[in-house]
N, C-alpha and C positions, 0 to 999 in steps of 0.2 A: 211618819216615814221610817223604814226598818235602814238601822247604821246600816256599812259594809260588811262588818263583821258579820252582823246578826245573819245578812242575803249571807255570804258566805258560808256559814256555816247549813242553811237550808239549803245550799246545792249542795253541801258532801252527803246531809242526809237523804234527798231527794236522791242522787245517784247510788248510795246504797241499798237503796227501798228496790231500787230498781234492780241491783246487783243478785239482789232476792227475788227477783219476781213479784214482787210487790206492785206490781203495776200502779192501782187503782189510788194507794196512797203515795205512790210519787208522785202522781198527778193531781192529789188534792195539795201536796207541799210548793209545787212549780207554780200553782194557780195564785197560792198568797204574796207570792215576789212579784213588786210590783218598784221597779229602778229604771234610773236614768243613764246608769254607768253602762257603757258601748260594750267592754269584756261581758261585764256579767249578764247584756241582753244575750248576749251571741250564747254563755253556757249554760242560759236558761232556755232559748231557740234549740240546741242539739238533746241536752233534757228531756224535750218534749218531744223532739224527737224519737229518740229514743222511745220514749214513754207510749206513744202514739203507733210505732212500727207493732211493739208488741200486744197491745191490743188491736192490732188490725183495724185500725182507722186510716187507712192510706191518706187521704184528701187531706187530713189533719196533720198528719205526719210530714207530706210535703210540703204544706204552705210553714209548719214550722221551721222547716229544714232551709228552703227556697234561698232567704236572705246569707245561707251559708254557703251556696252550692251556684259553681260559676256558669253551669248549662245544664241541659237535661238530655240523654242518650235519647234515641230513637227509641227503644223499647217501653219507655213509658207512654210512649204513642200506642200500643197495642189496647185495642177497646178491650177484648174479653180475657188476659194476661188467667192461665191455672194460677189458685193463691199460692202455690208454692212456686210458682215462678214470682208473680208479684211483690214476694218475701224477700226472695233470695233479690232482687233488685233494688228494695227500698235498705236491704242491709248494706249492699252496692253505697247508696247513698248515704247510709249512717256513716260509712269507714269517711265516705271523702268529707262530711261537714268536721268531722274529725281530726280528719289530716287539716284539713283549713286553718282548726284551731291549735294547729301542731298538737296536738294527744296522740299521738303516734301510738302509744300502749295500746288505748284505746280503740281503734282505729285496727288498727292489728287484729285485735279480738274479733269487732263486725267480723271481717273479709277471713278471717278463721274460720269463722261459724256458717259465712256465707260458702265459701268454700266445699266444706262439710255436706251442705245441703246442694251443692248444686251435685256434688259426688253420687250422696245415699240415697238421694231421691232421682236422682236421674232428669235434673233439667237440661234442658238443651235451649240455651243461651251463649251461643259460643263467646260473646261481643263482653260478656258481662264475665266469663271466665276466663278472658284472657287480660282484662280489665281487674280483676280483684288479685289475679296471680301478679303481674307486675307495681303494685299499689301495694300488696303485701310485702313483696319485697322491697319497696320504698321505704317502708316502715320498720323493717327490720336494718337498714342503711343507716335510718334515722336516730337509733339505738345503740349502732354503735356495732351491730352483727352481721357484718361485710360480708362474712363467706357463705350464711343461709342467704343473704342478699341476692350474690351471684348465683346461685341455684336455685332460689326461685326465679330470676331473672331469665336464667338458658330456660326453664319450664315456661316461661312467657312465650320466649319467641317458638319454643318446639307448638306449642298451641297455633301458633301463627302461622305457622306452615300445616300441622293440622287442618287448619278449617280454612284455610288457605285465604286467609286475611291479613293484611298489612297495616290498617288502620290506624293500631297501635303501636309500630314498630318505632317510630321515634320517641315516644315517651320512652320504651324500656331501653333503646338504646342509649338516652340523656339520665338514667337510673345509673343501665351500668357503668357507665364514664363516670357516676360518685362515689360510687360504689368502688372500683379500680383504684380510682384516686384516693380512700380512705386509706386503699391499705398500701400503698405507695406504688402501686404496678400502673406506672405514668404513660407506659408504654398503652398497655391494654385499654388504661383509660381515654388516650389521645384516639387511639383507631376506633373505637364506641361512640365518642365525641366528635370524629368527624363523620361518623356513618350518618349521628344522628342530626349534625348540619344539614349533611347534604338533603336528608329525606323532610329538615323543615321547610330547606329553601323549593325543593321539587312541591311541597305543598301551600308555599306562601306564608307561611307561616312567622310572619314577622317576631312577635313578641318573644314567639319560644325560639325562634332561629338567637335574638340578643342574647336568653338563659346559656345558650350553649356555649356562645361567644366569652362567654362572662369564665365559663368553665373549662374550655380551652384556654383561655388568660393564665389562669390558674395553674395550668397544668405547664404551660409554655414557660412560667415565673417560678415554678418549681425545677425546670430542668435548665433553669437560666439564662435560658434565650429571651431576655428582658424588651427586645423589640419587635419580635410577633407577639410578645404577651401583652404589649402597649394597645398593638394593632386591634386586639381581640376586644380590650376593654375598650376602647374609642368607640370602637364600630358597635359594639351592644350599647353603649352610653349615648352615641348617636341615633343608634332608632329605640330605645327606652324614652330620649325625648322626644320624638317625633311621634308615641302613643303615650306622650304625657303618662308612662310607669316609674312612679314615685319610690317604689322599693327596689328596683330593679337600679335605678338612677344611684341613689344612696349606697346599694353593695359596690357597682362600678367605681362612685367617688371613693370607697374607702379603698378599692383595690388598688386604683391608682395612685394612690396616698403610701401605698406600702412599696409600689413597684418606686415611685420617684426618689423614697427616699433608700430605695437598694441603690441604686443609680447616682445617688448623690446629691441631688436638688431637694434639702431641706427648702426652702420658702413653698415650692409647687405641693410638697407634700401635706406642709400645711394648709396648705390652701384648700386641697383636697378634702382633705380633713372636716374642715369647715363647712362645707358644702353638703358632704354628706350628714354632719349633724342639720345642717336646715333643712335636707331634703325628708330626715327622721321624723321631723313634725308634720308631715302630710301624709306619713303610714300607720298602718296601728297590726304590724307584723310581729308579733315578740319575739319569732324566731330569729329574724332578719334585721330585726333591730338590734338582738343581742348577738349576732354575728359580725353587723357593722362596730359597734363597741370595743368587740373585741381584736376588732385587723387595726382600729385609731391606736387601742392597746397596745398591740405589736409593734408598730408607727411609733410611737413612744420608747417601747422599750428597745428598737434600734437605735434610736437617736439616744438612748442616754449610755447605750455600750461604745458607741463613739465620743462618750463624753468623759472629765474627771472629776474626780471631789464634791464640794456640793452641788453642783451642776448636775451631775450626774445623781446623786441620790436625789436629787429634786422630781428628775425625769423616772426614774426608778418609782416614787411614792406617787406618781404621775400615773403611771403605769399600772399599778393598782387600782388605781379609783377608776380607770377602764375598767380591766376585769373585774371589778366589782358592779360596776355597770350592767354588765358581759351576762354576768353571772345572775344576777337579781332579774333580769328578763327573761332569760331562759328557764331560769326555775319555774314561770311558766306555762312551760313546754315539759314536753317529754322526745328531748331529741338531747336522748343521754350520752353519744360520741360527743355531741358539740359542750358539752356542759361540763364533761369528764376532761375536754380539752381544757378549757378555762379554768377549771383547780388544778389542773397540770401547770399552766404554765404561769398561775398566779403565786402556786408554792414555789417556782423555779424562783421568781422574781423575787419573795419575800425570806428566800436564803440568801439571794446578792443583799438583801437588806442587811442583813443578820437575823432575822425575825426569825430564829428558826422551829419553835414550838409553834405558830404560826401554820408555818410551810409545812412542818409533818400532821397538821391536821387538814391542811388542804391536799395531801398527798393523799390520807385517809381519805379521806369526802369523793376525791377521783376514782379512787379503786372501788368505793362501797356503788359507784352510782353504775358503774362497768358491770359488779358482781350482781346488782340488783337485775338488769338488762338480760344478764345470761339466764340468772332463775326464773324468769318469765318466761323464757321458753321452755323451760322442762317440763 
């Protein structure tokens, strides 16, 4: 049986192989991996994916992909699909098993290229272009590049008036409310976030009406108003359990955890706390596991600004081994706002330490991972 290491280090080469076109021998490298571990099935499944899209093995490609991908559009229903529509839709599908595994870089790239091809060849898939434009710009949110976000975001919905589809309209309006919210225009974000309730609940849409609730919270706890923020997180917390959503559950415990202890009630907040680390062992989200991490974090580092002397440095070196937590999950990902955040605010903590060589390398690490984000797009 091949260590972690060894599997690891044949997916960087297997996805190099493929970086090159190499097709033929990334898929004899993917074939040798043979693991029990859950991550590495999943980026050996997108692998072959990949692998399988560009030699035009559809059938192959999809049953690879399948166990990464929450449904399948109606256009794969189409019996005799041009291959250059079939392409441009199975790249559709690479970006999302992608986003699944938060590779947002990655992910970016498909729905670039997809993009590209629905342009210079002239397919007409409106559903799948209005699909890769707002998913593109998720990915650029994800990174940390709010304002190509929001511009690809208005080009989503100009599309949607275009072909005069609505379909999509909630997804990009629960985009642009993250997007708003990155870059602190709470305003813009709240009117986005409520557009995009209204159109979940007109479509029943329970699970994703909770997302949005969770994100109004957010937005209502940023501008203070601590008891519609309460009301938002209850209410997504309340039907996340009633469809038994274990990540969704875990973000609401931590947010509540952060709101209670703004409010004062240190016990409820730990409580919160608590809850959401138990609800963490029923998920296997890196992204969202290193974002609940990182709010226990925050939770921490209130409660030891309200504290003195050793008490406080106690909760202080507390507060690190979150974002360290924070951090080591996310590295993960490629969702370089949120990662860039977490060396932000674990260099802030580690000069209340005194640790200050420390903190100016975690300042470094923040900026490099920001500056890495922007050069990708050029």
């Amino acid at each position: 049986m091949l260590q972690d290491t060894d599997i690891q280090m044949l997916l960087y080469r297997a996805r190099l192989l493929l970086e090159e076109g190499r097709n033929d021998a990334a898929l004899a490298v993917l074939q040798t991996i043979h693991t029990q571990n859950e991550k590495q099935l999943r980026d050996v499944a997108y692998l072959l994916g990949w692998c399988y899209i560009q030699r035009k093995q559809w059938d192959e490609a999809m049953q690879a992909l399948a166990p990464l991908l929450d449904s399948h559009s109606e256009h794969e229903k189409l019996e005799t699909p041009l291959e250059r529509e079939r392409l441009a839709l199975y790249l559709l599908r690479l970006g999302q098993a992608a986003v699944k595994l938060a590779h947002y870089e990655d992910a970016s790239l498909h729905f670039t290229i997809c993009l590209k091809m629905l342009h210079d060849r002239r397919v007409h898939l409106p559903l799948v272009r209005i699909q890769v434009r707002y998913l593109l710009a998720m990915t650029c949110a994800m990174r940390g590049l709010c304002t190509i976000a929001i511009q690809q975001y208005a080009e989503a919905l100009r599309l949607c008036r275009h072909y005069h589809d609505e379909t999509e309209l909630p997804h990009i309006y629960r985009g642009l409310c993250e997007a708003y919210q990155q870059i602190g225009d709470l305003i813009n974000a709240s009117l986005a976030g409520q557009q995009a309730l209204r159109l979940y609940q007109k479509a029943a849409d329970q699970p994703m009406e909770a997302q949005i609730h969770t994100m109004l919270g957010h937005i209502r706890f940023q501008l203070g108003d601590f008891k519609e923020a309460g009301d938002h997180y209850t209410e997504s917390l309340t039907i996340a359990r009633s469809y038994d959503k274990p990540t969704l559950i875990m973000l609401n415990c931590a947010a509540l955890a952060e709101l209670r202890l703004a409010e004062g009630h240190l016990e409820e907040a730990r409580s919160y706390c608590q809850l959401a680390l138990e609800t963490m062992e029923r998920t296997d989200n890196p992204h969202m596991q290193g974002k609940t991490y990182y709010m226990i974090g925050k939770v921490s580092y209130e409660e030891a600004k309200r504290s003195e002397g050793a008490h406080r440095h106690a909760l202080l070196e507390e507060t690190i081994t979150w974002y360290e937590k924070a951090r080591k999950r996310l590295a993960e990902t490629q969702a370089y706002a949120d990662i860039a955040e977490v060396y932000s605010s674990c260099a802030q903590t580690l000069e209340e330490l005194g640790r200050v060589a420390d903190a100016i390398e975690y300042w470094r690490s923040g900026y490099e991972i920001l500056s890495q984000a922007k050069e990708i797009t050029k």
